[in-house]
N, CA and C atoms as an extended XYZ file, in Angstrom:
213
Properties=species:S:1:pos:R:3:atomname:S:1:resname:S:1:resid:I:1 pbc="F F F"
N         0.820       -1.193        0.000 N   UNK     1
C         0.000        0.000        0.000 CA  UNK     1
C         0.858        1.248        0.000 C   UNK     1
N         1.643        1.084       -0.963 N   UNK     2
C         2.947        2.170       -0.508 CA  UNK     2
C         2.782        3.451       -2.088 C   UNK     2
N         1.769        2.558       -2.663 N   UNK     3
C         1.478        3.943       -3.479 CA  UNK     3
C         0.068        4.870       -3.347 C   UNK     3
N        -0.845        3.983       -2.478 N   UNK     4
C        -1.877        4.942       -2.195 CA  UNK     4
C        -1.500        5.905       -1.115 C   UNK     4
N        -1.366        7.469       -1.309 N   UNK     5
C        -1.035        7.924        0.140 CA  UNK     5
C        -2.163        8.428        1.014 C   UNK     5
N        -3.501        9.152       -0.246 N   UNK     6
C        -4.224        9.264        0.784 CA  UNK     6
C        -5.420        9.307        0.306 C   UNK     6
N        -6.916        9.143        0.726 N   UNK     7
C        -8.511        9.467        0.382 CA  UNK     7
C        -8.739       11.314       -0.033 C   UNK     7
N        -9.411       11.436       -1.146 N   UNK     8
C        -9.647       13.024       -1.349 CA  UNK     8
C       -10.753       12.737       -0.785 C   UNK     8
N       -11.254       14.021       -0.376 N   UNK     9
C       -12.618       14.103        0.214 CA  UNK     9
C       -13.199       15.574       -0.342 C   UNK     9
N       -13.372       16.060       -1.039 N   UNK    10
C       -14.442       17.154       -1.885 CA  UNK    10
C       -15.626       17.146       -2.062 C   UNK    10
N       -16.610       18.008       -2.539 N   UNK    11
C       -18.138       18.321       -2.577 CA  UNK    11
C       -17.709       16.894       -3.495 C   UNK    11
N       -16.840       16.518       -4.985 N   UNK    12
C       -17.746       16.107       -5.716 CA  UNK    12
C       -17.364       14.200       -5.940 C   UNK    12
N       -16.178       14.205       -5.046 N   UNK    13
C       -15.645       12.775       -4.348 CA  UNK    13
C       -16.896       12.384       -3.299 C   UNK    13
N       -17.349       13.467       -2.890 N   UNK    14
C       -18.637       12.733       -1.758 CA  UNK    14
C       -19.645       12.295       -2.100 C   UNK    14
N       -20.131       13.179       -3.800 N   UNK    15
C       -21.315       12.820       -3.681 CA  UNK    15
C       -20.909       11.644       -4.690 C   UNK    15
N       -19.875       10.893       -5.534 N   UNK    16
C       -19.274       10.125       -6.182 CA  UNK    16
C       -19.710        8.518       -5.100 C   UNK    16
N       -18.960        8.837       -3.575 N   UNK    17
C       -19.310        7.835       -3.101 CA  UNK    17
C       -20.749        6.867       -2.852 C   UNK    17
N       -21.518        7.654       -3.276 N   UNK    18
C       -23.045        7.131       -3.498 CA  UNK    18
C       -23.152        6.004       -4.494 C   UNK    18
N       -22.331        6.292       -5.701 N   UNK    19
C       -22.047        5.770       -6.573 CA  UNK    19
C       -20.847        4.238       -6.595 C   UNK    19
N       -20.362        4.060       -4.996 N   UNK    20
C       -19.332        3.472       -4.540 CA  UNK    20
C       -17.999        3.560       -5.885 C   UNK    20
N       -17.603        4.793       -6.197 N   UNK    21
C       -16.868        5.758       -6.952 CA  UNK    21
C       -16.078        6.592       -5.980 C   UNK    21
N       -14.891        5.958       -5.953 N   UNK    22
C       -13.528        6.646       -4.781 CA  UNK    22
C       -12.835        7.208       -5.392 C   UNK    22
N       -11.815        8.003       -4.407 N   UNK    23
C       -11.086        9.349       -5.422 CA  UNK    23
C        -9.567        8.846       -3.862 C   UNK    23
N        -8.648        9.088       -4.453 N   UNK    24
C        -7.786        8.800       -3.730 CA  UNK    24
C        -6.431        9.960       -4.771 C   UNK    24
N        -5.217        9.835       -3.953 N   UNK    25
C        -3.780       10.606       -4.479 CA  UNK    25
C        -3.076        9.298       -4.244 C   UNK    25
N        -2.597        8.928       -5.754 N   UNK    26
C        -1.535        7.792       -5.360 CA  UNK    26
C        -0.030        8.348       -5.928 C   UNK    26
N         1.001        7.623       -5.903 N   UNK    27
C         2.372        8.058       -6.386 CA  UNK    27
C         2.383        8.519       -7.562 C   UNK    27
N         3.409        9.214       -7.986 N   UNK    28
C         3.412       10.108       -9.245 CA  UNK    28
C         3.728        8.920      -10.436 C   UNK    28
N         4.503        8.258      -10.001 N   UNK    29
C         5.073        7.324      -10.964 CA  UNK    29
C         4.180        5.624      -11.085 C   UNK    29
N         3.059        6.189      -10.490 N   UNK    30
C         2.783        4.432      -10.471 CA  UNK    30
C         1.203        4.778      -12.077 C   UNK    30
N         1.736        2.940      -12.741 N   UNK    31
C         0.495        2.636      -13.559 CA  UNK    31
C        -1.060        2.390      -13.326 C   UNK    31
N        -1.478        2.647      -14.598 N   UNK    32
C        -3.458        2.333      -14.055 CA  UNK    32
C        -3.106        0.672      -13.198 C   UNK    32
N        -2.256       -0.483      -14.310 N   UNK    33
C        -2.281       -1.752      -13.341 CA  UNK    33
C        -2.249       -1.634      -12.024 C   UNK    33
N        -1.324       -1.198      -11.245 N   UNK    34
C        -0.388       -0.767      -10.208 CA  UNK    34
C        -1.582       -0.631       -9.236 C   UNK    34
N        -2.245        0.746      -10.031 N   UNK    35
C        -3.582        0.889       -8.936 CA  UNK    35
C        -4.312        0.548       -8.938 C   UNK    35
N        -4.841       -0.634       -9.487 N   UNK    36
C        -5.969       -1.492      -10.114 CA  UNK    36
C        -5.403       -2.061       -8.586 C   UNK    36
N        -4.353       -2.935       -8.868 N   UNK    37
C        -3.972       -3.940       -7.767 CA  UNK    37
C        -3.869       -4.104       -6.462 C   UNK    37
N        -3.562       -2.729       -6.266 N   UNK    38
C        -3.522       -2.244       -4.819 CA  UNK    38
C        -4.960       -2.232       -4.033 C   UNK    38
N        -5.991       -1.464       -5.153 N   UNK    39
C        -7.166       -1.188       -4.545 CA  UNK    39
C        -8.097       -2.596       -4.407 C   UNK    39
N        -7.647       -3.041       -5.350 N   UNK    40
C        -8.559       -4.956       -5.321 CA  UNK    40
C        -7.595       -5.268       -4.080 C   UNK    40
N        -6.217       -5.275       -3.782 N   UNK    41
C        -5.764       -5.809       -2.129 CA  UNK    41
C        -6.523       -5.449       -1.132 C   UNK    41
N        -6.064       -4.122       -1.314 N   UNK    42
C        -6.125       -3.498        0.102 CA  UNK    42
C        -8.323       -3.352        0.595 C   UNK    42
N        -9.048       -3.089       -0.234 N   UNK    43
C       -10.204       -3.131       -0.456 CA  UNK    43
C       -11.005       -4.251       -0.348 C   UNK    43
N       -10.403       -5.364       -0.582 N   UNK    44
C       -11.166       -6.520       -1.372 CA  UNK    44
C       -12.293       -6.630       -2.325 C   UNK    44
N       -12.203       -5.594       -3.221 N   UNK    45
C       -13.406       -5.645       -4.168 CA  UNK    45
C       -12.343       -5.837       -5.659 C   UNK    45
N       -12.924       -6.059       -6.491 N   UNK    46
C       -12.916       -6.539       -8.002 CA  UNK    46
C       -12.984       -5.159       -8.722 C   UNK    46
N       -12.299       -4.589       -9.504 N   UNK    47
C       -12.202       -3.210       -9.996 CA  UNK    47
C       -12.787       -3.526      -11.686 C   UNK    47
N       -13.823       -3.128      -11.732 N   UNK    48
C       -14.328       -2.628      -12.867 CA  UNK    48
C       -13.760       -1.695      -13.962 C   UNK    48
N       -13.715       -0.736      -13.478 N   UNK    49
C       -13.507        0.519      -14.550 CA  UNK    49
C       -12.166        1.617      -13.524 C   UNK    49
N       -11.243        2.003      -14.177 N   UNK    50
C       -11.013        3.078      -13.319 CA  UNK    50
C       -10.082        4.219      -14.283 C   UNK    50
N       -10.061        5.568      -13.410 N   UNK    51
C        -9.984        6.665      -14.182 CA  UNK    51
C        -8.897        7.524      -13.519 C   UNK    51
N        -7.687        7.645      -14.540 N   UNK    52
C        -6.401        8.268      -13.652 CA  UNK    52
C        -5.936        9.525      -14.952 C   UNK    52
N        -5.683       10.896      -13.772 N   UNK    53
C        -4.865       11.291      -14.958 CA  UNK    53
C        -3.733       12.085      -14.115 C   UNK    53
N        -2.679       12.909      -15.076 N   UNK    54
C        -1.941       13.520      -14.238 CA  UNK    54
C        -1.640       15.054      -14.663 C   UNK    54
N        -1.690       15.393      -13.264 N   UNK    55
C        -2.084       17.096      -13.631 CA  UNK    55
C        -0.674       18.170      -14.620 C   UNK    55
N        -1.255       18.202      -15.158 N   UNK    56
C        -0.256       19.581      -16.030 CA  UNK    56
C         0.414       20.320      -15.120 C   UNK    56
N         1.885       20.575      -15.313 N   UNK    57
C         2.498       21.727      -14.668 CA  UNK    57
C         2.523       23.218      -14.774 C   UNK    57
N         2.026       24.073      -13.562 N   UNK    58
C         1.841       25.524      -13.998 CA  UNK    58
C         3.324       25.934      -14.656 C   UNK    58
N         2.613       26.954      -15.606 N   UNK    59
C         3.548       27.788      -16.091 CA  UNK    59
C         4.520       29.125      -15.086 C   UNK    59
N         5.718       28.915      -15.317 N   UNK    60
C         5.855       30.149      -14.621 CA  UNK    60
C         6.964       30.873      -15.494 C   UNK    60
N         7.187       32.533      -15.088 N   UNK    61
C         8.175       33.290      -15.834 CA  UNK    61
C         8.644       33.879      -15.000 C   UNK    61
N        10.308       34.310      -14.951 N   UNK    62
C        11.189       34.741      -14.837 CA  UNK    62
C        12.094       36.135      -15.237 C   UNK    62
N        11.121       37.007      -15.802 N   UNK    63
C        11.608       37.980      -16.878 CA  UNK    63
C        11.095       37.295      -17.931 C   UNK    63
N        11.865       37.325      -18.985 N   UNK    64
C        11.317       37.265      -20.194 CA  UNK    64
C        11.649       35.491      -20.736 C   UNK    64
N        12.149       35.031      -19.622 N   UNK    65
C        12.511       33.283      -19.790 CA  UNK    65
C        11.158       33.098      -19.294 C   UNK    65
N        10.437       32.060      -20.230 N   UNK    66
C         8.902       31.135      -20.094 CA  UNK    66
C         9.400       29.913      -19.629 C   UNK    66
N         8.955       28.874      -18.443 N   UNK    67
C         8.960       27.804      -18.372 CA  UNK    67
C         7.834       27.273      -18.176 C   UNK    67
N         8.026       26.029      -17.344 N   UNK    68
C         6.942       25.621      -16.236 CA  UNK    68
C         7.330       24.833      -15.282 C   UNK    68
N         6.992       24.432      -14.229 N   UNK    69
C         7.125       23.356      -13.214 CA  UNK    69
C         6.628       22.097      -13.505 C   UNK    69
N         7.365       21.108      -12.237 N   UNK    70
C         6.678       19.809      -12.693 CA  UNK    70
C         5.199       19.506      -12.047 C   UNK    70
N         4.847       18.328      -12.897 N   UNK    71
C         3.447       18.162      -12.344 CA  UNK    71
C         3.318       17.262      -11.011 C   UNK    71
């Protein structure tokens, strides 16, 4: 369980759980498998469907140098 770190809890993760539809933050580097596997362990349920993405890094500037940060 060393890539789930923690449960989100928001207006729209709550009303999701009605739906038994969880929202969690897992490691930056881990696969959809990865978390498929963990959550059928640690849970004991059978994973159907699941939905991961990873957030874009803000832009930032420096003067007239454009970058961005990581995500």
């Amino acid at each position: 369980m060393d890539g789930i770190k923690y449960a989100v809890f928001t207006e729209k993760s709550i009303r999701l759980l009605g739906n038994n539809q969880y929202t969690s933050n897992v490691e930056s580097g881990s696969t959809r498998t990865e978390i498929k596997h963990w959550v059928e362990l640690f849970f004991g349920v059978k994973v159907i469907a699941m939905n991961s993405h990873r957030l874009p890094g803000k832009g930032r500037r420096v003067g007239p140098i454009k970058g961005h940060t990581m995500h």
